[in-house]
N, C-alpha and C positions, 0 to 999 in steps of 0.2 A: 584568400586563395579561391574562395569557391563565386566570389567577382568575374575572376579571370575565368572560366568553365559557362557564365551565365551571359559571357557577352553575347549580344545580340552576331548573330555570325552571316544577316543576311547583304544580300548584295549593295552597297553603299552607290555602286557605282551608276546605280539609277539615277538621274538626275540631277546628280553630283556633277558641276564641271569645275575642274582644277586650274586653279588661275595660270599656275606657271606651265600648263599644257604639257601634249605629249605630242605637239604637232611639226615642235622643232625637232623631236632627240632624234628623227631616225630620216634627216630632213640632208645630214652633211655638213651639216651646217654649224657645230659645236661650240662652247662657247670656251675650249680648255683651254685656247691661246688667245684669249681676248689680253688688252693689252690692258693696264692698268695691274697698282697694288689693291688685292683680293682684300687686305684688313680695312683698308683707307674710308672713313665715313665718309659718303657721302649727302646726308640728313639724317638730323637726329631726331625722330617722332616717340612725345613722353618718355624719355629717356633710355628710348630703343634703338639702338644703329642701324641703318640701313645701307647696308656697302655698297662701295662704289663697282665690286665686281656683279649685285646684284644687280644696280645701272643697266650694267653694260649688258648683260643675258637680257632683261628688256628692251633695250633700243635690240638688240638682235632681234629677237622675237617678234618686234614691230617691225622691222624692215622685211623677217620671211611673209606676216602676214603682209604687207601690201605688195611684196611680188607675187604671194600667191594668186591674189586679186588686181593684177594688172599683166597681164603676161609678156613677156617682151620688153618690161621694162628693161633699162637697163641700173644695175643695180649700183655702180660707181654715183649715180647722182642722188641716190639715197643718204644724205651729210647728218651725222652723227647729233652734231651740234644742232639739227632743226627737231628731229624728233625725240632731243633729252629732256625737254620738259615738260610732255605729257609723260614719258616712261618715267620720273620722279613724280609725277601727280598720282601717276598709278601706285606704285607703290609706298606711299605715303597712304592714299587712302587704304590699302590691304594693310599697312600696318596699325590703323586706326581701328579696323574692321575687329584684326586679331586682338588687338587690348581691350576693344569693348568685350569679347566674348567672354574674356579671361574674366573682368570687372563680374561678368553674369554669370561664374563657373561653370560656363561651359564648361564640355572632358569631350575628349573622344581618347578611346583607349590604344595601347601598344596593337592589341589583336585586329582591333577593327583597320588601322591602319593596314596592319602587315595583311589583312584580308584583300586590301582594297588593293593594293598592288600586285598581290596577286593574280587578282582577276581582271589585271589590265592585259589585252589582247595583243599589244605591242612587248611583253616583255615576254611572249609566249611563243613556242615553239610546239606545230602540231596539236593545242589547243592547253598545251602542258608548263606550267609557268617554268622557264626558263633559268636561271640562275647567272650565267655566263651571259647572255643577251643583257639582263636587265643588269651587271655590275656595268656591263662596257656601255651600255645607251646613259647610264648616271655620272659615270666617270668623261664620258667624252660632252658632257654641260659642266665637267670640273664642280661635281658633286661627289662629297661622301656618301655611304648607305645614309649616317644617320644623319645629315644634314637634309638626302633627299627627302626622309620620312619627316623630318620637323615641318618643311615646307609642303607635303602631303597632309600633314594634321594641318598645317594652319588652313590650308582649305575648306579641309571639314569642318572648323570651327565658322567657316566666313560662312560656309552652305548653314549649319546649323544657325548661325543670326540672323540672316538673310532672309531663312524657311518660317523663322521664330515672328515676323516682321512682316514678311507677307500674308500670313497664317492669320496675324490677324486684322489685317485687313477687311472692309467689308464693303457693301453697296448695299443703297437704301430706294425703296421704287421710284424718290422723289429724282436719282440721280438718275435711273434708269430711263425714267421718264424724258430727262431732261437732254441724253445724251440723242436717245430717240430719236428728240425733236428734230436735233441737226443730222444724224447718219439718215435716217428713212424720209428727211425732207424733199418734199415735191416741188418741181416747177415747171412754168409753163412761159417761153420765150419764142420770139421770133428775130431771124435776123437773116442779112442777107452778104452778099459777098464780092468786092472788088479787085477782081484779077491783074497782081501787079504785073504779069507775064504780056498779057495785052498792051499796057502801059508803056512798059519797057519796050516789048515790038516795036510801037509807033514812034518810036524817041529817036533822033538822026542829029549826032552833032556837027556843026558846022567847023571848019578849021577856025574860025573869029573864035567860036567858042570855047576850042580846047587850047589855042594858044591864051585866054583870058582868063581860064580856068588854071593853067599851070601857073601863070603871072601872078596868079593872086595868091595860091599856096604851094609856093618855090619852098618854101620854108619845111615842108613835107616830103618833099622828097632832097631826100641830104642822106649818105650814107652812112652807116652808123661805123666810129671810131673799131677798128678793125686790130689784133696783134697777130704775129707768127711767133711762137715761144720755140727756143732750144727745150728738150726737159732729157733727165737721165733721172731712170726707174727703177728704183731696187726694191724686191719683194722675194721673199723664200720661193715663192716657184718658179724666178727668174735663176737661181741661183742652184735649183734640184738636181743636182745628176744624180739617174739610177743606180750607172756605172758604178758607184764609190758603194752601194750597199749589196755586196757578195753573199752566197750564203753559206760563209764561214762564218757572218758577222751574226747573219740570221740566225743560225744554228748555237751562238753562245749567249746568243740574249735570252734566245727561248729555255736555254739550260739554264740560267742564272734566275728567269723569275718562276721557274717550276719547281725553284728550290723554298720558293718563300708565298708558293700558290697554297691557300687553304682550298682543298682539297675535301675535306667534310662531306661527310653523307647529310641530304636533309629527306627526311620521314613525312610523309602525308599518314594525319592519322585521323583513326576516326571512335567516336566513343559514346557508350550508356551512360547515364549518369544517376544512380539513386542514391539520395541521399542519405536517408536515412533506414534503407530496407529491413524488412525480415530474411529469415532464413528461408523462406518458402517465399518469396519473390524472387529472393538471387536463382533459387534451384528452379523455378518457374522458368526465366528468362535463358539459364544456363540449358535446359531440357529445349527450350525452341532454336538455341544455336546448335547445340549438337542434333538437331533434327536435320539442319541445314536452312534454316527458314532466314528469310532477305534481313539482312543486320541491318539498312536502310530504314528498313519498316517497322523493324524491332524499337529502333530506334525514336523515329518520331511515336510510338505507341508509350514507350517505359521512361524516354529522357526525362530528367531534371532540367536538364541545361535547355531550355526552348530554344537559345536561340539558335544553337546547331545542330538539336530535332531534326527543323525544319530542313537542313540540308543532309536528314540523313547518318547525323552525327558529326558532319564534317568539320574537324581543326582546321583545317590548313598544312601546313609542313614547320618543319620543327629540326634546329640542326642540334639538338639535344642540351636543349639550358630554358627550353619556353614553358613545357610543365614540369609539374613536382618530381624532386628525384624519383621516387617510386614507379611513379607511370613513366619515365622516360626507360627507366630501368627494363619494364615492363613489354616497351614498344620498341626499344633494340632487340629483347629475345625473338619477336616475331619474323615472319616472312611473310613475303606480299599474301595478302588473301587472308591471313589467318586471325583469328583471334583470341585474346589474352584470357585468361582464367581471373576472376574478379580479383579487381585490384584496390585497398585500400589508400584515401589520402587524407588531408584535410578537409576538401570538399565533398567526400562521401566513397561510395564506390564505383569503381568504374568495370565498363567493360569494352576492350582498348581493339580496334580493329588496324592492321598495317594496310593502307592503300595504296601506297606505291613509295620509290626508292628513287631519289634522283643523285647518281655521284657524277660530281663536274668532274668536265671531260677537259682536257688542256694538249691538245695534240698539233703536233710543231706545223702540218697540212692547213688546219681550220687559223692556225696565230700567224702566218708568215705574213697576209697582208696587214695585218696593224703591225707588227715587230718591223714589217718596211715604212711602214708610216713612220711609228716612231722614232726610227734610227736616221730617219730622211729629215726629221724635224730637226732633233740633236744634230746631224751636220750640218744642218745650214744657220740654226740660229748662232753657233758662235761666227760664224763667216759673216752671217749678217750684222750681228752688232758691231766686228770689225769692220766691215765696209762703211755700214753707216757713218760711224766716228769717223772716219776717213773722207766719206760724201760729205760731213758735215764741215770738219778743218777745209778740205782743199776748197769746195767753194765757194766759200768766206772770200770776197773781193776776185774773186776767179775772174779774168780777161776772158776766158772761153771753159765753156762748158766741154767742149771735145779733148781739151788737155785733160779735164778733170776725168771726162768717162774713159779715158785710154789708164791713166794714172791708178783710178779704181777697178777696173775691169770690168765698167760697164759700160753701153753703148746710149751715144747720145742721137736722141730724134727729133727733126723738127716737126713741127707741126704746120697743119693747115689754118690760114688764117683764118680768127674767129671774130665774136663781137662778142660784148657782155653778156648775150645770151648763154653765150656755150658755143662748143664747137661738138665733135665726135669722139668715144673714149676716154682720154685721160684729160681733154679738154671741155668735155662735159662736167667734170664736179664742181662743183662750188668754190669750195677751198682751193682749186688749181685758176679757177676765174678770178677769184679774187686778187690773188698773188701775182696773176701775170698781168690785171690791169693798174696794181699798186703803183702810187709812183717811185717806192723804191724801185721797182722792174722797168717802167716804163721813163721816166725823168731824171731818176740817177743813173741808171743802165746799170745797177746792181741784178747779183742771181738773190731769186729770193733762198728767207730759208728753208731748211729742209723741211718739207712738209707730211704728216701722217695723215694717211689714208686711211686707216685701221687695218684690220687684218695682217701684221708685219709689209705694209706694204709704203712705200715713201718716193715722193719727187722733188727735186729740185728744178725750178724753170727759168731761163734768162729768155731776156728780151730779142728775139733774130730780127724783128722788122715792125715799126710801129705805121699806121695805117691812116693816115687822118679822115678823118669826114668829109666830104664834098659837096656842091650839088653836082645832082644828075639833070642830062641832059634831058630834052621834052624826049629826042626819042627812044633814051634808054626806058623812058617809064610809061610813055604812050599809051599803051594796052590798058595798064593798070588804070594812069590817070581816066581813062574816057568809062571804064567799069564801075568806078570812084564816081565818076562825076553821073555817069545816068543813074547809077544808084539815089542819088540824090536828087535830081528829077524826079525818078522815078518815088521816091518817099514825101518830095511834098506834095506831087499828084495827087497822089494816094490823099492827103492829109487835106489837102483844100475841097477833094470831094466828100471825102465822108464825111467835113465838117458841113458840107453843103446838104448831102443827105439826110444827116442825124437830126439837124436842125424842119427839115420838112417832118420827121416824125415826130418830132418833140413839139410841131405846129399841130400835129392830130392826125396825120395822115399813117395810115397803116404800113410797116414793110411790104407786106406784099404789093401796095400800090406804088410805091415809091421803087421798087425793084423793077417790077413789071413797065413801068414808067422810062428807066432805063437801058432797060434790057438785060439786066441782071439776075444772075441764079439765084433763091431765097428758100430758107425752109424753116417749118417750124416743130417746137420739139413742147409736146405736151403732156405734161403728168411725169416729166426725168426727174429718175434717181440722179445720186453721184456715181451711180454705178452702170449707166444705161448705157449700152451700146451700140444702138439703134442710130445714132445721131455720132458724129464728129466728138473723139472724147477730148482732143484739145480744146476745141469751143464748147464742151458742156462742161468743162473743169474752172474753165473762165468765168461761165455764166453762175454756176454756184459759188464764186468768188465776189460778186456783185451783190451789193447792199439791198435790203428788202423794199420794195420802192413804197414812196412814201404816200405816191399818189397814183394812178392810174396805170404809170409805166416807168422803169428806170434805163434811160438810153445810154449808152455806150459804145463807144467804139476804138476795137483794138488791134491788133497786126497778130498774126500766126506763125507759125515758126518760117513758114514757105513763104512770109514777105507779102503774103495776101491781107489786104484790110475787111476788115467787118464791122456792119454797125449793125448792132442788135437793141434786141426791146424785150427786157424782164417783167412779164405782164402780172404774174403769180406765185406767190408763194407759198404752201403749205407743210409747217410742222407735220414732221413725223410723230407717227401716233404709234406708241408702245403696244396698247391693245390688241392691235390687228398679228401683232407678230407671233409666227408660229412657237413653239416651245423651246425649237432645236436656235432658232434667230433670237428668243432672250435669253438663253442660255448662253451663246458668242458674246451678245450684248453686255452680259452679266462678268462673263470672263475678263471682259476688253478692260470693263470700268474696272473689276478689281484690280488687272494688271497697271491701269493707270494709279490709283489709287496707294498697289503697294510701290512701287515705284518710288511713290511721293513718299512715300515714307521714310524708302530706306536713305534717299537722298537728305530728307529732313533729320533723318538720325544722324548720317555722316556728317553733315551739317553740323550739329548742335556736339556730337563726341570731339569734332576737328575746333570748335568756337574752346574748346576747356582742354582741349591737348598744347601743351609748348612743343612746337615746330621749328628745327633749328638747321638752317641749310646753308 
């Protein structure tokens, strides 16, 4: 008992990041109607299930993060099937993570947990942890409380390995030294610059030229096989009417689950803890609360329990089952503000302050839009699953997809013709590309089958018009062809002169003379860092890409993003020297290696735990 009173109660959530995030729950984006059976393994790590509804909330999780990081995506051509095998590599490795912890008995306790979500910002209301907020942001990723908090601890246990791992980690001068060499390395180059834009100017094709040029790669211009698909689209928000949810409807849902709302008061408490006192300590401490003096202060001065001293005394909250009967007893008599007269337990005495009082509120105003959610869901999924089995029978050998969408009550579309790339929409996804250029769709002139989209969302597509390839005519593609072709002029120009020029410096002549010679621009860059921005940082990223020369110069010549060539001359190189750097630059330096260092580590741990784990997928 007096474990529970001594846990550490401070802020975990420093540095702590939770694998399964808090970046999706309040995103919209839920994972309660993901489609699959929630028991279903799918991979068994050391003889741990990993379900297949766990999957599935990670490919979700992976798709928000890469829209959140592409904006404008569109999210239909995100295919389930490309990003399931990183989101099973990940959580394979998290469950390899959590078994090594356990093998090393790790613990993190009920309290620290229930701390740690507490003082998550997203489950809080005006800075006050929430109760109602944080059931419905758990329940709509179709998590229980205690399934969310298992998956909370397994985190803490990953951070705990993780910390365990890096922690000991180290760097020795000889690595400092050595990374040195390469981050603070110096060099000194010259090189000079050939402007393909000039090149290009002067370029004038003749008509011999471009009709000999199209003759010779006809083959290049051919259009690519083209389809127009029928499709008929059934999805729950094709199927929502608002209309059908009254608030008669609203009004008996919210009565029937207020009948079975746990309603519970939960207690913020806070407390003294001497273990084993005298009687002139307890009347000590009792004389400085009835003086009025800060119970805060009282507190980190007399506590036993350090670790929530430090906050003061602070528990947490408590829906009356977390401490010993005695103190719960103790902290229901009080009122906000007050404090308890000492209280005996197991773990010594206490002295019990109430800090606040939060009772969930359930008012039919704040629930009408989920109870419309939910009641919109329950009408359509059973419509849905009837329609679907109906989409699916009727078009099984269907003549025409528009019998079928009148038949089922949905409407059929054609589409714009595409190509294997994609088209716009629903002819964007993968799985609808694949289907409409199958040769059951396209050779048998079968509807393919019903196809999932995820999200309750489904198509069927037949073939409206298949599109063969052709060639194009010279002056469909003219423009392009003659862009095509001086391009390439213009690249072996480019290519015959610098090979012309490279080779006079590589004879002993200097860029500058051989530029000047020209008439070409030239500059040179002396004493560059990788970090110098004095100079062109595409060509000085290049140049410290370039081997240390072995003799007098190392020549080279390469093209820039803008299609310009350069031929340059690596004349020096000098190691970075550790010595010279300031305290705060080997301090970075010291960090970098460590982070590279632990890194390797943790990777060579996962490594050698995954080489001894049975992996069954």
């Amino acid at each position: 008992m007096l474990d529970s009173f001594r846990t550490n109660m401070r802020s975990l959530a420093l540095g702590i990041v939770i694998v399964i995030g808090f970046i999706f729950a309040f995103s919209g984006t839920g994972t309660m109607f993901l489609t699959g059976n929630s028991g279903d393994a799918a991979v068994v790590v050391g003889g741990e299930i990993v379900r297949e509804i766990d999957v599935l909330r990670s490919i979700s999780r992976q798709k928000q993060r890469i829209l959140s990081e592409n904006e404008g995506l569109d999210p239909s051509v995100l295919d389930d099937s490309l990003i399931r095998p990183s989101a099973v590599e990940q959580l394979i490795s998290r469950q390899l993570l959590v078994q090594a912890s356990g093998d090393r008995r790790m613990t993190v306790s009920p309290r620290e947990v229930d701390q740690y979500i507490l003082a998550i910002e997203s489950f809080q209301t005006n800075g006050v942890f929430d109760q109602d907020l944080y059931k419905f942001a758990i329940s709509n990723q179709g998590y229980t409380s205690s399934e969310f908090k298992q998956q909370v601890k397994n985190d803490m246990l990953i951070q705990q390995l993780v910390q365990g791992l890096t922690d000991t980690a180290f760097t020795t001068d000889g690595e400092l030294a050595a990374l040195a060499a390469v981050t603070e390395q110096q060099r000194n180059y010259y090189y000079l610059t050939v402007p393909a834009d000039e090149i290009r100017s002067s370029i004038t094709l003749s008509e011999a030229q471009v009709n000999e040029f199209y003759e010779a790669n006809k083959a290049s211009y051919q259009t690519e096989p083209k389809v127009s698909v029928d499709y008929i689209e059934l999805s729950s928000d094709l199927l929502a009417d608002p209309t059908l949810i009254t608030e008669e409807l609203v009004t008996a849902r919210f009565e029937e689950e207020i009948l079975s709302r746990d309603m519970a008061e939960s207690r913020q408490a806070a407390h003294i803890l001497l273990e084993d006192p005298t009687d002139e300590l307890v009347a000590e401490i009792q004389a400085k609360l009835d003086e009025g003096q800060d119970f805060a202060r009282l507190a980190s001065e007399y506590s036993a329990d350090f670790g929530s001293a430090e906050t003061g005394g602070d528990l947490g909250y408590t829906s009356g089952d977390t401490f010993p009967e005695e103190f719960e007893k103790a902290l229901k008599s009080l009122s906000v503000g007050s404090v308890s007269n000492p209280v005996k337990t197991d773990s010594g005495t206490h002295f019990i302050k109430l800090l606040d009082i939060q009772q969930q509120s359930f008012v039919l105003a704040e629930e009408t839009p989920r109870i419309r959610r939910d009641l919109m869901m329950e009408a359509t999924t059973d419509t849905l699953v009837a329609k679907l089995e109906l989409l699916k029978e009727l078009s099984f050998n269907a003549e025409s997809l528009a019998e079928v969408a009148e038949d089922v009550g949905l409407e059929m579309v054609t589409s714009e013709a595409f190509t294997q790339a994609g088209g716009e929409g629903i002819t964007a996804i993968p799985s609808v590309i694949r289907a409409a250029f199958s040769a059951e769709v396209v050779e048998d002139k079968f509807a393919s089958e019903v196809i999932d989209l995820g999200s309750d969302r489904y198509v069927v597509v037949k073939l409206n018009e298949y599109y063969e390839a052709r060639q194009q005519e010279l002056a469909e593609v003219r423009d392009l062809l003659e862009v095509t072709y001086t391009q390439q002029l213009v690249e072996k120009t480019l290519a015959d002169k610098g090979a012309a020029l490279a080779a006079r410096v590589e004879a002993g002549e200097t860029i500058e003379i051989v530029a000047k010679s020209e008439g070409l621009d030239w500059q040179v860059g002396m004493s560059m860092t990788r970090r110098s921005r004095d100079v062109n940082s595409e060509i000085n990223a290049k140049m410290f890409s370039l081997p240390v020369p072995k003799g007098d110069s190392f020549v080279q010549t390469f093209s820039t993003s803008s299609g310009d060539l350069i031929v340059s001359s690596l004349v020096k190189v000098t190691p970075g020297d550790v010595s010279v750097l300031s305290n705060s630059e080997k301090a970075s330096l010291a960090s970098a290696t460590l982070s590279i260092n632990g890194n390797r580590d943790i990777q060579a741990f996962e490594a050698m735990v995954r080489a001894d784990t049975e992996i069954v997928q």
